[in-house]
C-alpha positions as CSV (number, residue, x, y, z in Angstrom):
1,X,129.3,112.7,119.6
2,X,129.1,116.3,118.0
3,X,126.6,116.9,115.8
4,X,126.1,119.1,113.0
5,X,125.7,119.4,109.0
6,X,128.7,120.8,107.0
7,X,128.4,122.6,103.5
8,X,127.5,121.0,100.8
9,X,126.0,116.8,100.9
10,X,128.7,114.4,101.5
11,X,128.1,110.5,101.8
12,X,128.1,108.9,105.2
13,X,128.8,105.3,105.6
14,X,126.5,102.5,106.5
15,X,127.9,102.6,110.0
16,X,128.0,105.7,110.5
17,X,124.1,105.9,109.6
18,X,123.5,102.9,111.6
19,X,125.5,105.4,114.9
20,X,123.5,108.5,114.3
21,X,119.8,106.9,113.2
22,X,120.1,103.2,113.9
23,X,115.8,103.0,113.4
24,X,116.3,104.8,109.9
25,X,117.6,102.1,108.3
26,X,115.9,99.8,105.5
27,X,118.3,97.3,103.9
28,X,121.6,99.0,104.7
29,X,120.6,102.4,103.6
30,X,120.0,105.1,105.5
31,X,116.9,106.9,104.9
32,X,116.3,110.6,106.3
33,X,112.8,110.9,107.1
34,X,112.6,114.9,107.2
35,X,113.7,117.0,104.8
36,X,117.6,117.8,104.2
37,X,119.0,120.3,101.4
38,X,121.0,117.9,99.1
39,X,123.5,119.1,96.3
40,X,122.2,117.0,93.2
41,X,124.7,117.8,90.4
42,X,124.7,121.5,90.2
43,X,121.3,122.0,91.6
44,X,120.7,122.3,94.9
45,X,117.2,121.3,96.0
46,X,114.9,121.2,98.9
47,X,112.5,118.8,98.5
48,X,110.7,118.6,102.0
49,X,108.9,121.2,104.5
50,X,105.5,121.4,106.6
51,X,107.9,119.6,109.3
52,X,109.1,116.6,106.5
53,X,105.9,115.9,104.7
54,X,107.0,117.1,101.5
55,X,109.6,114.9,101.0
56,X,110.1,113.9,97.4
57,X,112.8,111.2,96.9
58,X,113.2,109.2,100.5
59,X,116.9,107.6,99.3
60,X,119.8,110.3,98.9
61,X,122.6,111.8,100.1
62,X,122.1,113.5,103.6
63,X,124.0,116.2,105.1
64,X,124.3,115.2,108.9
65,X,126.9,114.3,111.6
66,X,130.3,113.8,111.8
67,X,132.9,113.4,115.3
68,X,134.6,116.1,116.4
69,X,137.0,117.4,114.6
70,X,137.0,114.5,112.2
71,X,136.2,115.2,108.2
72,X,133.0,113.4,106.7
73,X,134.3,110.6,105.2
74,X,133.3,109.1,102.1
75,X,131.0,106.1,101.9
76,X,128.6,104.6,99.5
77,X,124.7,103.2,99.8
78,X,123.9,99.8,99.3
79,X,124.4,98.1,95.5
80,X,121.9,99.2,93.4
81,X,120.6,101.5,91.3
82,X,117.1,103.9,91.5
83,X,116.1,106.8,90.0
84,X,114.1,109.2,91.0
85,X,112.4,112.5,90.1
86,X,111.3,115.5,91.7
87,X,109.1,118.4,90.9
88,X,111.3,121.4,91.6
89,X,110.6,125.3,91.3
90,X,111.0,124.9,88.0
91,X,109.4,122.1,86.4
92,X,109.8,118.2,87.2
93,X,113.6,117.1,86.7
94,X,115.4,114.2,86.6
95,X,117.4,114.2,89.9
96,X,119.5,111.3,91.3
97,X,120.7,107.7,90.7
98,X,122.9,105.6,92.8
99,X,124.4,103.4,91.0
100,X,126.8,100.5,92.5
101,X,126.4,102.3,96.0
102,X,127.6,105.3,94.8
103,X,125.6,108.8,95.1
104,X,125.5,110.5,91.5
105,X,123.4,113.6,89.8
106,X,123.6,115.0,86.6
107,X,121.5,118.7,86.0
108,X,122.5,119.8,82.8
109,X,122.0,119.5,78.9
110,X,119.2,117.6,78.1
111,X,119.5,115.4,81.3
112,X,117.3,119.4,82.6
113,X,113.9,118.6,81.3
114,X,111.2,120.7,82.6
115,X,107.2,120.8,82.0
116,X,107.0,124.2,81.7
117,X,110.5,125.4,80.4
118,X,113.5,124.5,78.2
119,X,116.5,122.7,79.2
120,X,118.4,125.4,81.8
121,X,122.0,125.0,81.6
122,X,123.9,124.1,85.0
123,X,124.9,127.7,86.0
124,X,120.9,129.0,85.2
125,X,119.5,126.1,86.9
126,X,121.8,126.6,90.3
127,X,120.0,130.0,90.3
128,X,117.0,129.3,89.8
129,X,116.9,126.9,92.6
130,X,118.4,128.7,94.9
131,X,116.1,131.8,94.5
132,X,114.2,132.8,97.4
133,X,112.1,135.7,95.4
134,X,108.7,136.4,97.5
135,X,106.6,135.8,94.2
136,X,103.8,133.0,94.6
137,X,104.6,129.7,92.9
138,X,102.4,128.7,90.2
139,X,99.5,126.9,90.9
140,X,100.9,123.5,88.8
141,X,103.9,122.5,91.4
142,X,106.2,125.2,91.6
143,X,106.6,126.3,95.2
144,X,108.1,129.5,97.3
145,X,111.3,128.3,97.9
146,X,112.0,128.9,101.7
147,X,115.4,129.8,103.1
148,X,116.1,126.9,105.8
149,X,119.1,127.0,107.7
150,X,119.8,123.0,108.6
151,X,123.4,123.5,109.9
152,X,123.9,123.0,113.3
153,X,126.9,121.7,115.9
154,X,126.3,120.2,119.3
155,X,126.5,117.8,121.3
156,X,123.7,116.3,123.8
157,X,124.4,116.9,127.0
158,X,126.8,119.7,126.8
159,X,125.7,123.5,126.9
160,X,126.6,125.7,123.6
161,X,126.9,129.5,125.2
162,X,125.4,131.2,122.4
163,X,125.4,134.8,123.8
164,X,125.6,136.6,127.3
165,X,122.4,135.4,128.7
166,X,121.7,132.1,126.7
167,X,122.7,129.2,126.6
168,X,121.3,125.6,125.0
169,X,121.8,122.0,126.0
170,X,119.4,120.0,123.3
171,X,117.9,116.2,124.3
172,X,118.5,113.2,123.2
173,X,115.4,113.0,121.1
174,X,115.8,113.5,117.4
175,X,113.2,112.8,114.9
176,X,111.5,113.8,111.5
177,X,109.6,116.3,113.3
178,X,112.5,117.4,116.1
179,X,115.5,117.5,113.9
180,X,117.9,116.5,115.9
181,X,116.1,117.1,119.8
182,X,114.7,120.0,121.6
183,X,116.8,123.0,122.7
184,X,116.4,123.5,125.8
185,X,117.5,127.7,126.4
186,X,119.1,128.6,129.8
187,X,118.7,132.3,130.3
188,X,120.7,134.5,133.0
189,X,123.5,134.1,134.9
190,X,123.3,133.5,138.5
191,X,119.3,133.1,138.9
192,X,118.4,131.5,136.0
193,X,115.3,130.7,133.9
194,X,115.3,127.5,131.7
195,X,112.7,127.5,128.6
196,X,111.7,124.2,127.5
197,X,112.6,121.2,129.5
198,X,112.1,119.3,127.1
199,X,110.5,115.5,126.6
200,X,110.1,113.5,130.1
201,X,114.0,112.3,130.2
202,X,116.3,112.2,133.5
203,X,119.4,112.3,131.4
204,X,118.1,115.8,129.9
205,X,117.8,117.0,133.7
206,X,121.1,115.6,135.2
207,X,122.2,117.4,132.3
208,X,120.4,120.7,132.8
209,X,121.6,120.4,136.4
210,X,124.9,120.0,135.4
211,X,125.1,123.1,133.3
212,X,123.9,125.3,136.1
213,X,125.9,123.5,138.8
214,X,126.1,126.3,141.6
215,X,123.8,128.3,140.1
216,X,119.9,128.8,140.9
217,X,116.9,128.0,138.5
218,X,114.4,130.5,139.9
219,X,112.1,130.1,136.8
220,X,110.8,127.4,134.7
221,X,109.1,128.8,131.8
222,X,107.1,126.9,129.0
223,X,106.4,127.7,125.0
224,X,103.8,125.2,124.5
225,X,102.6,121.9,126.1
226,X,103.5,119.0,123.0
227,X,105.3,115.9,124.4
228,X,108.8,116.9,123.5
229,X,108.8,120.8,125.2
230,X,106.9,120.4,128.5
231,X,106.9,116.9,130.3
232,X,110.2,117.3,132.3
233,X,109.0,120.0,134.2
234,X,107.8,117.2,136.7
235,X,111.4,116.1,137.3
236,X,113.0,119.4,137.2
237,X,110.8,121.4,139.8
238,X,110.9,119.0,142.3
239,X,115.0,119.2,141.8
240,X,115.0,123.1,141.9
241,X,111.7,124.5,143.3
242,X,111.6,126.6,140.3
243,X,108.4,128.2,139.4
244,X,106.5,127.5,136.6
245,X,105.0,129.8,133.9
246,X,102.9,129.2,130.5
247,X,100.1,130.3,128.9
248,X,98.0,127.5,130.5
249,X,96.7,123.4,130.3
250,X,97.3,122.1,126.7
251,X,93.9,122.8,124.2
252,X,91.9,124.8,126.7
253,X,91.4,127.5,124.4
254,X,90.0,125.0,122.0
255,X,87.8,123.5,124.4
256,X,89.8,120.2,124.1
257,X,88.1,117.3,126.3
258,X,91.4,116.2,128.7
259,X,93.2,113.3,126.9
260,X,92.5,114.4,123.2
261,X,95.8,114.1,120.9
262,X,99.1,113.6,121.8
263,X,99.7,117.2,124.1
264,X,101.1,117.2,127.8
265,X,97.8,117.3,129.9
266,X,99.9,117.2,133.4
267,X,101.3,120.4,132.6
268,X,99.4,123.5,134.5
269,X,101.5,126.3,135.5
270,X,102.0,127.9,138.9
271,X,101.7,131.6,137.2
272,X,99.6,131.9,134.4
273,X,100.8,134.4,131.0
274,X,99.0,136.3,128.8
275,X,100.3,138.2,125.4
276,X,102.4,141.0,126.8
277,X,103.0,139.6,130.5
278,X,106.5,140.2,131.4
279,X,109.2,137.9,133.4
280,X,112.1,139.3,135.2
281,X,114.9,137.5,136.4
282,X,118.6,139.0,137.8
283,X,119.5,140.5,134.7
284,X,116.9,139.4,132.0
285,X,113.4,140.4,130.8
286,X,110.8,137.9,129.1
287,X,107.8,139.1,127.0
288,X,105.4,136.9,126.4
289,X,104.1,136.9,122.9
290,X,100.7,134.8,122.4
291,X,101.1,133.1,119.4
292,X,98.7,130.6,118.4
293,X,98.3,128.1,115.2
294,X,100.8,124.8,116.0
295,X,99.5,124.5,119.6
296,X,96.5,127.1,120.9
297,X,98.8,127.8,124.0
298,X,102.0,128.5,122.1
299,X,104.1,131.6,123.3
300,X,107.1,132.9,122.1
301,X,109.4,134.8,124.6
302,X,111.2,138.0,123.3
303,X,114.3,138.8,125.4
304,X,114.6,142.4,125.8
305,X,118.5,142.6,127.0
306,X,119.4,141.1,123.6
307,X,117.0,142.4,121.3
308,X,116.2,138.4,120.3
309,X,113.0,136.2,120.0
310,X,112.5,132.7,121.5
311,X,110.7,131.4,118.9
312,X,109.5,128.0,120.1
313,X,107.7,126.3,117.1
314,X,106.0,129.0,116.1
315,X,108.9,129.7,113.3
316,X,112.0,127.2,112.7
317,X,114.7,127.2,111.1
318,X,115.0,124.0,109.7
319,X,111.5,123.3,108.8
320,X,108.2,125.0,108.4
321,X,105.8,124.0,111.6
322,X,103.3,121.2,111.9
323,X,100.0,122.6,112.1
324,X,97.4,120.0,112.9
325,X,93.7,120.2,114.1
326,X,92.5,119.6,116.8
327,X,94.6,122.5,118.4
328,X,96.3,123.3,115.8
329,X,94.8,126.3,113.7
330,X,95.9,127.0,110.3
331,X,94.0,130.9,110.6
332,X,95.9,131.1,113.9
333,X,99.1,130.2,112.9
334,X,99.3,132.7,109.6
335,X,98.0,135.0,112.0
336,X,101.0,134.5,114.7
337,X,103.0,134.9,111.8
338,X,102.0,138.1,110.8
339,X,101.6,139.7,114.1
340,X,105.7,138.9,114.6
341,X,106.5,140.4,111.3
342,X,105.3,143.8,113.0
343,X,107.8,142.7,116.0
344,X,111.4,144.2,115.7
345,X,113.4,141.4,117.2
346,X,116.3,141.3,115.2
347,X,117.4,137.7,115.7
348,X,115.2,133.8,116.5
349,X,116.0,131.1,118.6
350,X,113.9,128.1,117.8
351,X,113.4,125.0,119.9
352,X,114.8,122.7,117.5
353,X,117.8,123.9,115.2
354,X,119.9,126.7,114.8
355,X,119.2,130.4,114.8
356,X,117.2,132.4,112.3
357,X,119.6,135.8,111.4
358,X,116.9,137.4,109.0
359,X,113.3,136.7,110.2
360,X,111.4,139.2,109.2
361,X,112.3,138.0,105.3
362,X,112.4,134.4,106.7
363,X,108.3,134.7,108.1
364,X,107.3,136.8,105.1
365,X,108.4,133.7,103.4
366,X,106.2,131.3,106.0
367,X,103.8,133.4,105.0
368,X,103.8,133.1,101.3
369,X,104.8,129.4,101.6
370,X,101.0,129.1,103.6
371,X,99.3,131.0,101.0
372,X,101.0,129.3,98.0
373,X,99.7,125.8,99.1
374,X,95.8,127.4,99.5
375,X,96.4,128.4,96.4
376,X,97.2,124.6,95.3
377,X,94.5,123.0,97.1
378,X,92.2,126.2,94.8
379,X,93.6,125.1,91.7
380,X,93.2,121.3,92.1
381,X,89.9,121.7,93.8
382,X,88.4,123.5,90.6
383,X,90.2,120.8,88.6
384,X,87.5,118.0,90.2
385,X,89.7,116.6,93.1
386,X,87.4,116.1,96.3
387,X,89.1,114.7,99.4
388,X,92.3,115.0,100.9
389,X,93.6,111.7,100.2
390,X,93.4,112.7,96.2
391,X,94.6,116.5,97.0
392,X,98.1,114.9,99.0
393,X,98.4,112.8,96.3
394,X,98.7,115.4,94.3
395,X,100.6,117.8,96.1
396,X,102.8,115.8,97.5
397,X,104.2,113.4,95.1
398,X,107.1,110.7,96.0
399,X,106.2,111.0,99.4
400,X,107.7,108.9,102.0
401,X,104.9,106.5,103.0
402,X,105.8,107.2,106.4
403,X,104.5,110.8,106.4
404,X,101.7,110.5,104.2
405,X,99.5,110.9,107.9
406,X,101.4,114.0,108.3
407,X,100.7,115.8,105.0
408,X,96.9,115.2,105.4
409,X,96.7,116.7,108.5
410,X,98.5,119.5,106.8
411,X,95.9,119.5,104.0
412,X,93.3,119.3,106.4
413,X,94.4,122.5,108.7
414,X,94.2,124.1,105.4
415,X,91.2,123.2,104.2
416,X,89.7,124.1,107.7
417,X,90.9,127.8,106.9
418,X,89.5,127.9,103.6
419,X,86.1,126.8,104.8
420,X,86.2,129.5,107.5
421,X,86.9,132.1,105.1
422,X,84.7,130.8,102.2
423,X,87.4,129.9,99.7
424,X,86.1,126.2,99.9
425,X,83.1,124.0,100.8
426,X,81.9,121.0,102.2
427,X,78.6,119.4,103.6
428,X,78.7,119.9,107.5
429,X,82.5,120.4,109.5
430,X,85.7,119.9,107.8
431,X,86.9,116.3,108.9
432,X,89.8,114.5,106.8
433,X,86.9,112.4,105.6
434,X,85.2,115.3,104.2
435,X,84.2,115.8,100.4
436,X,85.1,119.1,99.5
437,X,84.3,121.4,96.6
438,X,85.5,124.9,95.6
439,X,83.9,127.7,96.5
440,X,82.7,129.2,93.1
């Protein structure tokens, strides 16, 4: 099965849910768990990021997979009928009802109410939402509206040759916070280097192998040591006698006791990298950029044949990046970000989903997205809220239940930052269990 998301949100069947996401399923619906662009009406909307914890309404229409060559069809949810609303750039809106299994929207009139605004007529309101201006979002909901790219056709197993020197096979290992797997990147021709093995899976090796079939894998290289980039390493060097290369073991830098969290302990490297080491293969050059903040040994790997950036998690295209203590760094990662804005790579390629064409606009917006949500947790910290349970349930309304862990771990990295830089307090260290205060 090929993969992708067409334009626009078509319904998918019940079967055709219960193919793609068989353990999404609640009653005959299919429910995404990260966040998809939906058309609602004449509004387009995007109501999740920070890796699908800012999901508003858990039940619509999702933009995903379809066979080869075959149309998306049209199919209906289960009987019923819901409504639900969102709070949108502009205000809270009414946004969706399915009604008799049937997907409908209506944006316009005086069915466009917002809190802080008049009505907006269809043609203002498709504007307005899909505005991407750099400006901060107010402190009372509104948020900077980032430009994610969640279109993408594949199919596991088989390698997409996306330029001269690269090509991608992605594993079998979708998810709300993998989209639809990890990309693993094949770079060179010949003597190879493979970035990314991916999640501990012999059917993502055979199929590695397969790709490279009389060719050599000289190289094994690593971004960052989470369960669903590193683990294969320890089937694929035994099968190639590859070297291996990464910054080093998972949370050193943090002074992470072995075992802590969920990161790939096994994984040490035979050659060691620092920011600026260089990898050379026949016919390809690797810089190592040191990029901190979702894992404390994340690297990103700038290709200088083709001028393009292996971006890892640091930036996505689909999805802003988890970033969760313990090695996770909130500082760090807004950091990261800014030191690749002064890069001059003119084109990403993330670990999970599709390329990113315009990245310096696209982490400028990272950036402000970051800064916008400090600026929430400000506001509603001088408005008397103390923990992070009250904060998320603020900032995140209509959340799926499911992610609720997820956005307080996003809260918390936060918070963590604003502590560090005296923009908020608490008695002792920051823990999720914390009472917090503003600062002034």
């Amino acid at each position: 099965m090929r993969h992708g998301s067409a334009r626009g949100c078509r319904p998918l069947t019940a079967n055709h849910a219960r193919r793609v996401f068989p353990r999404n399923m609640e009653n005959g619906r299919h429910i995404p768990t990260w966040p998809v662009q939906m058309r609602l009406g004449d509004v387009q909307y995007e109501p999740g990021t920070d890796g699908g914890i800012e999901g508003v309404a858990t039940l619509f229409q999702h933009r995903h997979s379809r066979r080869r060559g075959q149309p998306m069809g049209r199919g209906h949810h289960a009987e019923g009928t819901e409504q639900f609303r969102a709070r949108g750039k502009h205000g809270i809106f009414p946004l969706v009802k399915i009604q008799g299994g049937t997907l409908t929207a209506s944006l316009s009139g005086n069915n466009a109410k917002s809190e802080t605004e008049p009505a907006l007529d269809s043609s203002r309101a498709r504007r307005l939402s899909q505005d991407t201006s750099k400006k901060r979002a107010s402190q009372m909901g509104q948020r900077v509206v980032i430009p994610h790219n969640r279109e993408l056709e594949f199919e596991y197993g088989v390698p997409d040759t996306l330029s001269p020197l690269i090509r991608r096979v992605v594993a079998n290992n979708p998810g709300p916070f993998t989209f639809h797997g990890t990309g693993t990147y094949i770079v060179g021709r010949g003597e190879v280097a493979v970035i990314d093995p991916g999640p501990l899976d012999q059917d993502h090796v055979d199929a590695i192998l397969k790709t490279t079939e009389g060719e050599k894998i000289t190289h094994i290289i690593i971004t960052h040591t989470h369960r669903d980039h590193s683990p294969n390493t320890q089937l694929l060097q035994p099968a190639t006698g590859a070297t291996t290369y990464g910054y080093g073991q998972h949370g050193k830098d943090r002074g992470l006791e072995i075992g802590t969290g969920t990161g790939d302990y096994d994984f040490i490297p035979d050659i060691h990298l620092k920011d600026g080491d260089v990898v050379e293969g026949n016919g390809w050059t690797l810089e190592a950029v040191h990029t901190p903040g979702h894992a404390s040994n994340h690297l990103c790997f700038a290709l200088k044949e083709e001028n393009i950036l292996f971006s890892g998690d640091q930036v996505m295209g689909w999805s802003t990046t988890v970033v969760s203590d313990p090695d996770g760094h909130m500082g760090s990662y807004i950091a990261s970000c800014e030191k690749l804005l002064k890069r001059g790579e003119e084109r990403y390629w993330p670990n999970h989903g599709t390329c990113i064409e315009d990245p310096q606009n696209y982490v400028t917006q990272l950036i402000a997205h970051r800064r916008d949500r400090e600026e929430q947790i400000t506001h509603w910290l001088g408005e008397g809220l103390e923990t992070i349970a009250t904060l998320v349930d603020e900032m995140y309304k209509g959340l799926d239940p499911r992610l609720y862990r997820g956005a307080c771990r996003a809260v918390h990295a936060h918070l963590i930052h604003m502590v560090e830089t005296d923009r908020a307090l608490c008695d002792g260290k920051p823990t999720e269990e914390s009472i917090y205060r503003p600062a002034s």
